[in-house]
DRENMI-575627 format. One record per residue (C-alpha): z negated, y negated, x. Coordinates in steps of 0.02 Angstrom, whole numbers, plus 50000, padded with zeros to 5 digits. Example, Ala and Ser with C-alpha at 12.3 -4.5 7.8 and 13.67 -1.06 7.14 Angstrom:
496105022550615496435005350684
END
This chain:
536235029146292535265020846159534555032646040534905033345835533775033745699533865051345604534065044045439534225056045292534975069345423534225087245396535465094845515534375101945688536315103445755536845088045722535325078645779535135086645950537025087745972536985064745981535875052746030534615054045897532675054845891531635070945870530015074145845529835092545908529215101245789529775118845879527985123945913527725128645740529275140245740528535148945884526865150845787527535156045631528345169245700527085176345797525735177545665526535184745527528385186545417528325180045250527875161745203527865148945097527725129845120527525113445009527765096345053527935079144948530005077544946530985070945092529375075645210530635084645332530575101445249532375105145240532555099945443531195111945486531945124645374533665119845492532755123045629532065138445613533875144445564534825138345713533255147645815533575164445746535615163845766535065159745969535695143445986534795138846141535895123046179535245113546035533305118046088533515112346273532095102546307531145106946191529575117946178530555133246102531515132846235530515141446348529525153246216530805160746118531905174946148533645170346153534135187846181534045192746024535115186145865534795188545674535785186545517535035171045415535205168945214535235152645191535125144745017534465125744966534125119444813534205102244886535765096944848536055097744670535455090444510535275106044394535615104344199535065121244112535005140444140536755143744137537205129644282535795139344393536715155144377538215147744447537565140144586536685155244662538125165744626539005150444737537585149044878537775168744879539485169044908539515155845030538235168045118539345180945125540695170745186539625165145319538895181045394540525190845342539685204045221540765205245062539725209444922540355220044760539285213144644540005197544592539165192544438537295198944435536515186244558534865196144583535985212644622537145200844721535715196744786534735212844874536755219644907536945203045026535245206545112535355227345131537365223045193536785210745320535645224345392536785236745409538075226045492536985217645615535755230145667534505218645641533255214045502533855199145403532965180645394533055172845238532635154145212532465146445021532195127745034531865117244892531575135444796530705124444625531895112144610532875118644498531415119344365530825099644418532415093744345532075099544188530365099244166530255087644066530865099443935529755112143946530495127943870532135123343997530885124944122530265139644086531795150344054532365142144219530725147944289531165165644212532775165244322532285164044476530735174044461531985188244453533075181044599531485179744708530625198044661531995203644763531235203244932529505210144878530345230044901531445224945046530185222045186530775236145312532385225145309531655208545320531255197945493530475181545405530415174045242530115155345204530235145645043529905127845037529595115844899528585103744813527555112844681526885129744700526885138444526525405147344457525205165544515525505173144332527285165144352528405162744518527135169044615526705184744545527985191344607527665182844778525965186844803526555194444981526865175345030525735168945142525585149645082525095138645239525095121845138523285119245153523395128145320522425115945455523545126645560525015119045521524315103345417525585094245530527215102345507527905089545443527805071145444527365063845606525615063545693525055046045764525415052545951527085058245905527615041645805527015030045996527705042046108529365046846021529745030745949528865019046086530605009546115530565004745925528894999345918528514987946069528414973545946527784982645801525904980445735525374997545729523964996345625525144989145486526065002545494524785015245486524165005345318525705006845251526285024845291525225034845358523685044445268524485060445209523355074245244523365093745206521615097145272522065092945451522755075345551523575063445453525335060445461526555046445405527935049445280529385051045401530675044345282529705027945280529465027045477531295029945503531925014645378530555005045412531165003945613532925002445542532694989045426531204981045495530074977445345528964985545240529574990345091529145008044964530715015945026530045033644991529255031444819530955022244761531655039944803531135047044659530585041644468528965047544409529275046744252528535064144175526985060844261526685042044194526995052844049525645066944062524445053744118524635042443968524655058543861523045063943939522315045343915522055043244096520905031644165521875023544321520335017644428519975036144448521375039244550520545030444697519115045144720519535060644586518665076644639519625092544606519405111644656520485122644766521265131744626521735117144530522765107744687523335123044748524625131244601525585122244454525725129344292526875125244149525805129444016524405118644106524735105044202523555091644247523655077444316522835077944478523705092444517525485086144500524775069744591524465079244729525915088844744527185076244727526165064644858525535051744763523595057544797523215067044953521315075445034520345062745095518845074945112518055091945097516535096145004515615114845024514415118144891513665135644867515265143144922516225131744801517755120644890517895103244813519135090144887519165070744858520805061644820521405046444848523005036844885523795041445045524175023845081524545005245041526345008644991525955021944870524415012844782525474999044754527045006444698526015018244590525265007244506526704994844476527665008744368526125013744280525774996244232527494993944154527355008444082525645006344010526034987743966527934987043948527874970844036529094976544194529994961144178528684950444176527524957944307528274949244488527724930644388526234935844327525644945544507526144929244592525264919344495523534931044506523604931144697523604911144677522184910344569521204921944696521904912044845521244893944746519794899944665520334893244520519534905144380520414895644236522314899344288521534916344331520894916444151522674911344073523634923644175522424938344109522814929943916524794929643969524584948744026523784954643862524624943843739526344949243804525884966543774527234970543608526494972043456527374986943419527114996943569525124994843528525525001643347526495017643400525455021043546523675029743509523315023743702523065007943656521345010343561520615017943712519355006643776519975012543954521625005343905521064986743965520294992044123521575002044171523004987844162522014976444230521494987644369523554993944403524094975344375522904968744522523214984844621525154984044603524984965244659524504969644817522534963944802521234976644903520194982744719518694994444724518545002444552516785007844492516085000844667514655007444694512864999144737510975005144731510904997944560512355004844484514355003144486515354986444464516604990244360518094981544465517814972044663519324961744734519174959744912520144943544969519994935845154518074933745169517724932844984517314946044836517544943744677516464956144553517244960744383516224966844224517104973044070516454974243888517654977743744517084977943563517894979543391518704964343279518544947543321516654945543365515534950743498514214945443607514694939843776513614949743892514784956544041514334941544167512324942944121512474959044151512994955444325511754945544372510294955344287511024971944379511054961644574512524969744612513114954244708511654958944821512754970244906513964960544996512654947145029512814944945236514584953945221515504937845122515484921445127515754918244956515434929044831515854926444627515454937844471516674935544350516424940944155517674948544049517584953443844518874960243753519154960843584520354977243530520544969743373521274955643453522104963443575521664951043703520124941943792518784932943684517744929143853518064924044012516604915044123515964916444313514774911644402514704907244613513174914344702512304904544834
END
């Protein structure tokens, strides 16, 4: 029977009950298990979180049929059964404090309905709650699991208004402090989610959680390794390019393998093109946001450097931008520097679909040319194609002079000399070109490198007040050599000049030069 495509299904039942592919992820149950109780796990969204959490459910109410084949089968004991609290977040789009109530008071209830444990307390959902969980216990003999997936969502959906968030935070801070005194009733504990909250907040409360997202342990819980994508899904790919594939999805790393987004994998078999179905998933709106607020400088998220602390927890009163980048998944490890007992890791973008999609929105947002960005990208990629500098020079002029006028005079941004290297580095990004910012050489950095085919084309920027300045970006080039490094590597190289004028608003200089 042929085999279906587990799109969008986070039911462990209903995929191993039909014809569906799975990537076994049961070792990690196992593992979990064995080395310790209470955990806590974050993952980009729809990495396969709230399937895992499914998982480990239907493993602790003993429902061998549905792990037949699989390596829990055969290292678990079925003997034994446990009463599960389950309650997602998932599922719901969450408005203010008083909506939250309600819906844990609902996901309690349907608890108790579940495992058959009325509870008195009907409208105190912390004392709801620990009644639920001490209930269970005495019913069932047994010590309770309880699974929280998606535990921060609830505070996402409003964080753009920060004092929602927080109150919201405030909430279930005291829903969660629940379990820290009930551990001689507790089996295992797992929340999942995106963001991990600072430890003065959430996690105070938590600090009994042990947090395996940076685990190399169990780096690949979820997503899909590059063994499991051939030998699960070999029927799908025999006429796939693999490597393409990997470029496109693959790259997410939590200091172990890299894995591929498995949302992507799975409608990219179905649909059979490549296309940013993940990132489409979701609107990054509050962080295009921060990062214009903070007067980000876009080439920097192709190597940012950030410490352990700062990657590792999310704070409302402090958020920064590579932080949130890496939690949501638009920047993940690429490496790990030791220094004197100091942890540093290197960002990047995961892959080609996130680069590109990434920088797309933040170049409509940083521009507000959305509409006009498909003709203007097509038309860039045809000047690189042609070499032909001046249509390359009058798409750059169309880019800046369609900027409004008005968004320039409300938005301080816009005086930032980083402003005009950062849409022009999103805009060439976002059109699909291969760009190395601040490209280093043994003379110093080129500001901008487009790699086409087997040519490279070397960008300088200079941008000076009014209407007058001295055009020095292309001699500076050439004085600098910095074409020397791809001499022997391309077969055509070009250094191309670029002033702006930020009274202007627009270019005042554009030359190049072709190196023999």
């Amino acid at each position: 029977m042929q085999k279906k495509l587990p799109i969008g299904i986070s039911s462990f039942e209903k995929i191993r009950s039909e014809p569906y592919y799975y990537v076994d992820k049961t070792p990690f149950v196992a593992k979990l298990v064995e080395e310790g109780t209470y955990y806590f796990l974050s993952r980009p969204r729809r990495f396969g979180k709230s399937l895992f959490v499914d998982t480990l459910k239907q493993a602790f109410l003993g429902r061998k049929e549905f792990f037949q084949g699989l390596y829990l089968e055969k290292n678990w004991d079925w003997s034994v059964r446990y009463p599960v609290i389950h309650i997602s977040f998932g599922g719901r789009t969450f408005k203010g404090e008083e909506h939250l109530i309600t819906y844990i008071l609902e996901q309690l209830e349907k608890n108790q309905e579940t495992l058959g444990v009325p509870c008195s307390e009907k409208t105190l959902y912390d004392g709801c709650f620990e009644e639920l969980i001490l209930k269970c216990y005495e019913k069932y003999k047994q010590k309770v699991v309880v699974l929280i997936d998606e535990y921060d969502k609830p505070i996402l959906d409003c964080i753009e208004d920060r004092e929602t968030a927080k109150r919201i935070r405030d909430i279930l801070v005291k829903f969660y402090i629940i379990l820290k005194p009930l551990d001689r009733y507790l089996k295992f504990v797992l929340l999942t989610g995106v963001l991990k909250f600072y430890m003065s907040s959430i996690f105070s409360g938590l600090n009994f959680l042990n947090d395996i997202t940076l685990s190399r342990k169990y780096s690949t819980i979820c997503g899909f390794t590059q063994k499991e994508l051939e030998e699960v899904f070999r029927e799908e790919l025999q006429d796939k390019d693999l490597e393409l594939i990997r470029c496109w999805y693959n790259g997410y790393s939590w200091l172990g393998e890299p894995v591929y987004n498995p949302f992507d994998v799975l409608l990219y078999l179905e649909k059979r093109t490549f296309h940013p179905y993940w990132f489409e998933t979701g609107t990054p709106s509050f962080l295009v946001k921060l990062l214009m607020e903070k007067r980000f400088y876009l080439p920097e998220l192709e190597d940012l450097t950030a410490t352990d602390d700062l990657i590792g927890t999310f704070d409302l009163d402090y958020i920064e931008p590579e932080n949130l980048l890496f939690q949501v998944g638009y920047l993940t490890i690429k490496e790990t520097i030791e220094e004197e007992g100091l942890i540093l890791y290197k960002l990047s973008y995961p892959n080609k679909e996130v680069k590109i999609s990434l920088n797309r929105v933040l170049f409509s947002y940083f521009t507000q040319l959305s509409s006009e960005r498909p003709r203007l990208s097509l038309k860039m990629i045809e000047a690189v194609r042609e070499r032909d500098f001046e249509k390359m020079k009058r798409v750059l002029e169309g880019l800046y002079a369609g900027i409004p006028h008005d968004w320039f005079r409300k938005n301080e941004l816009s005086r930032y000399e980083g402003y005009y290297v950062s849409c022009f580095y999103a805009f060439l990004c976002g059109s699909g070109l291969e760009v190395i910012p601040e490209d280093i050489t043994n003379k110093g950095q080129i500001d901008l490198t487009v790699i086409y085919r087997e040519r490279v084309y070397l960008f300088e920027f200079k941008v000076f007040e009014g209407e007058e300045g001295e055009a020095k970006a292309l001699a500076q080039l050439k004085e600098k050599g910095y074409h020397k490094k791809y001499e022997g590597k391309s077969k055509e190289i070009y250094l191309i000049g670029i002033e702006f004028s930020s009274g202007e608003r627009n270019i005042k200089d554009f030359s190049w030069e072709k190196m023999s």
